[in-house]
C-alpha positions as CSV (number, residue, x, y, z in Angstrom):
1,X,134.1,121.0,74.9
2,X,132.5,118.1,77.1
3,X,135.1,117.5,79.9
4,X,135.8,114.2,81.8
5,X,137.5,114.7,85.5
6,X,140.1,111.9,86.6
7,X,141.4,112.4,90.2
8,X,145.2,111.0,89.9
9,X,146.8,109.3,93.4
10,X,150.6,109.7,92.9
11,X,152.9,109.8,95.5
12,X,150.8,110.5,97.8
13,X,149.5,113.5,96.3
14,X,146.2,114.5,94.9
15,X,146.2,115.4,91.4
16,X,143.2,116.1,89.3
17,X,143.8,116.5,85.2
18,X,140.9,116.4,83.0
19,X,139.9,114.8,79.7
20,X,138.7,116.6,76.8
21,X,136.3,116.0,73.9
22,X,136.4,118.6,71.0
23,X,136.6,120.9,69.1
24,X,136.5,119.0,66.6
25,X,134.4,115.6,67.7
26,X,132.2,116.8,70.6
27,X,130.7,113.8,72.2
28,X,133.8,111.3,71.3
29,X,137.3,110.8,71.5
30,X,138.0,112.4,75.3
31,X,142.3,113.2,75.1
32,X,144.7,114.2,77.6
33,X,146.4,117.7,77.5
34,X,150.1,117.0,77.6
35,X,151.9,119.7,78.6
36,X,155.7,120.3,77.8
37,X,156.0,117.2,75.3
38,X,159.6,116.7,74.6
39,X,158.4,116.7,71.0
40,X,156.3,119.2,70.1
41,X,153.6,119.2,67.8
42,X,154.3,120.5,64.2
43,X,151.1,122.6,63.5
44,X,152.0,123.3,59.9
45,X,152.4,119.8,59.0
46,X,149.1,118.5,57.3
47,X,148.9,115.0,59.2
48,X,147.2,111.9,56.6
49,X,146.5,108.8,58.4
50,X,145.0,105.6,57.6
51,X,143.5,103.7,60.6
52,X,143.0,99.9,60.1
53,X,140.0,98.6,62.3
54,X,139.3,94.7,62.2
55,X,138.5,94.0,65.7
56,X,135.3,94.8,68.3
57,X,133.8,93.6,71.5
58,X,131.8,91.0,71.4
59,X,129.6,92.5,74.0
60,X,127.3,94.6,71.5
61,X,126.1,97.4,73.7
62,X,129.7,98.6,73.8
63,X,131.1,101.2,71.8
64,X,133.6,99.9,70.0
65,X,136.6,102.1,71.3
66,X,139.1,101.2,68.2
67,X,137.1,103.4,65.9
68,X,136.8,106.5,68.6
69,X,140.7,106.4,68.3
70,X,140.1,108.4,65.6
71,X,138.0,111.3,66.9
72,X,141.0,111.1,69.4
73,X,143.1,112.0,66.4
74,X,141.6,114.6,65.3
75,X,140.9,115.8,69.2
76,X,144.3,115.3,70.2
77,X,146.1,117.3,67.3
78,X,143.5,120.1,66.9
79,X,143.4,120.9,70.9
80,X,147.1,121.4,70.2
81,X,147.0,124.0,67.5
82,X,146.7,121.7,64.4
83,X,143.7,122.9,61.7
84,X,140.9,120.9,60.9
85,X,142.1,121.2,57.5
86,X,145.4,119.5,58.2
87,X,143.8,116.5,59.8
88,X,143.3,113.9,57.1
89,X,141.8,110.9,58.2
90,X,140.6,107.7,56.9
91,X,138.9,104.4,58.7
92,X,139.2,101.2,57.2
93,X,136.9,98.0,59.0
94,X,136.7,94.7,58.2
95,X,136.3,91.0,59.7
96,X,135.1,91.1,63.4
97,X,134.5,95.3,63.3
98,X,132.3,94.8,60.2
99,X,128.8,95.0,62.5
100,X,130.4,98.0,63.8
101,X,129.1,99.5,60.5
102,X,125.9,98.8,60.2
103,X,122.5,101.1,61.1
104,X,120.3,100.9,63.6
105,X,117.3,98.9,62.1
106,X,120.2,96.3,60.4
107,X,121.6,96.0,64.3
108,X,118.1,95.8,66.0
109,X,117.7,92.6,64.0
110,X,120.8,90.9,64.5
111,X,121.1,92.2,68.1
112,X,117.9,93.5,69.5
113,X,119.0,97.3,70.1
114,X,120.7,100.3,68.4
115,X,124.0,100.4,67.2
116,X,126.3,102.0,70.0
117,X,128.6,103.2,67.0
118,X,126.0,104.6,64.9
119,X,126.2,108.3,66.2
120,X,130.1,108.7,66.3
121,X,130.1,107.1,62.8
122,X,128.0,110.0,61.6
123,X,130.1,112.5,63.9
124,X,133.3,111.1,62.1
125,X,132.0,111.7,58.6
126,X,130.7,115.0,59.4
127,X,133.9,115.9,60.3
128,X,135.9,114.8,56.5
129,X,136.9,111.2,57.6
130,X,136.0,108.9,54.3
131,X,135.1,105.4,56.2
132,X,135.3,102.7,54.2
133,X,134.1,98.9,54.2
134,X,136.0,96.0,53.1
135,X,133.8,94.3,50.1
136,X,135.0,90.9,51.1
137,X,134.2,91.4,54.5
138,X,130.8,93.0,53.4
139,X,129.9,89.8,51.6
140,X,131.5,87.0,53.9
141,X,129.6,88.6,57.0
142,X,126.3,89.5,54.9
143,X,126.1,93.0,55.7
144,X,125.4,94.6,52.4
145,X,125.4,98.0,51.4
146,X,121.8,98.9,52.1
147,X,122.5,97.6,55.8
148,X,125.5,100.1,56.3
149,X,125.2,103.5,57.8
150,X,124.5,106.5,55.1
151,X,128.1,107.2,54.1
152,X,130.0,104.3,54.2
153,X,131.7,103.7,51.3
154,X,132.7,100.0,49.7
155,X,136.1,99.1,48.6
156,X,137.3,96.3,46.4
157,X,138.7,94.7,50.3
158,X,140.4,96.6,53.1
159,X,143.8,95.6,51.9
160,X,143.6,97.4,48.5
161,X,142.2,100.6,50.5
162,X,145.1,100.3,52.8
163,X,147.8,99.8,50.1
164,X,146.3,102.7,47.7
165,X,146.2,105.5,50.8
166,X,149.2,104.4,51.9
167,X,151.4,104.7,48.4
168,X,148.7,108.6,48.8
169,X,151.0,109.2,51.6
170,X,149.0,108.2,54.5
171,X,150.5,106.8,57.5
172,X,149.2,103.2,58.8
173,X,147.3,103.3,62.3
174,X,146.5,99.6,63.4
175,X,144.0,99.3,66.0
């Protein structure tokens, strides 16, 4: 588990907490431990969620920080005693977070230099998360399929993904 140390000033008081990556991401998604939440995690709960990513920096060396709130997810929930195999997860991008999506060689040439999202993108799908690109967005921003990173999947648009997962049960996560 790679940890991140954050010295906290409070009150005058020293406090040092760390951030976590893992066990299920190990180079993403970096999570607080929480202890004695007033509402505790339900570990037998299997936990579906549907996150809806449109936006990114427009600075593109950064990693765009939307789509690592889902290795948070699954960070977050299996550092607190949820399986793997109850973390459902799915990423929906479109509009501004389409280049997000895109491989190295297709992001050299628009941008001159690798995609900062590449690796956690292969990380996430590794882990079960189904990513999937809005077809309209793939076409208005002419990044077709043979520019997107192995894996991505097209849908119809992001709004028929979002309505089909949801009436599966998932839970909306807008980012």
């Amino acid at each position: 588990m790679k940890t991140v140390w954050v010295i906290l000033f409070l009150g005058g008081m020293l406090f040092g907490q760390e951030k976590n990556t893992g066990p299920i991401i190990e180079n993403y998604g970096a999570v607080w431990h929480v202890p004695d939440a007033h509402i505790p995690v339900d570990t037998t709960l299997v936990y579906k969620a549907i996150f809806d990513v449109m936006e990114s920096p427009d600075d593109p060396p950064q990693l765009n920080r939307r789509i690592e709130t889902v290795a948070r997810y699954l960070n977050m929930h299996a550092q607190n005693g949820v399986p793997k195999e109850h973390l459902k997860a799915v990423l929906v991008v479109h509009n501004k977070a389409s280049k997000d999506l895109i491989t190295d060689r297709a992001y050299q040439s628009r941008f001159n230099r690798d995609n900062p999202n590449s690796q956690l993108l292969v990380e996430l799908m590794d882990s079960g998360v189904e990513i999937v690109f809005c077809g309209q967005s793939s076409l208005s921003r002419e990044f077709p399929r043979e520019a997107l990173v192995d894996g991505v999947k097209i849908a119809l648009s992001a709004m028929t993904v979002l309505i089909d997962y949801q009436n599966k049960g998932y839970c909306l996560i807008k980012f």
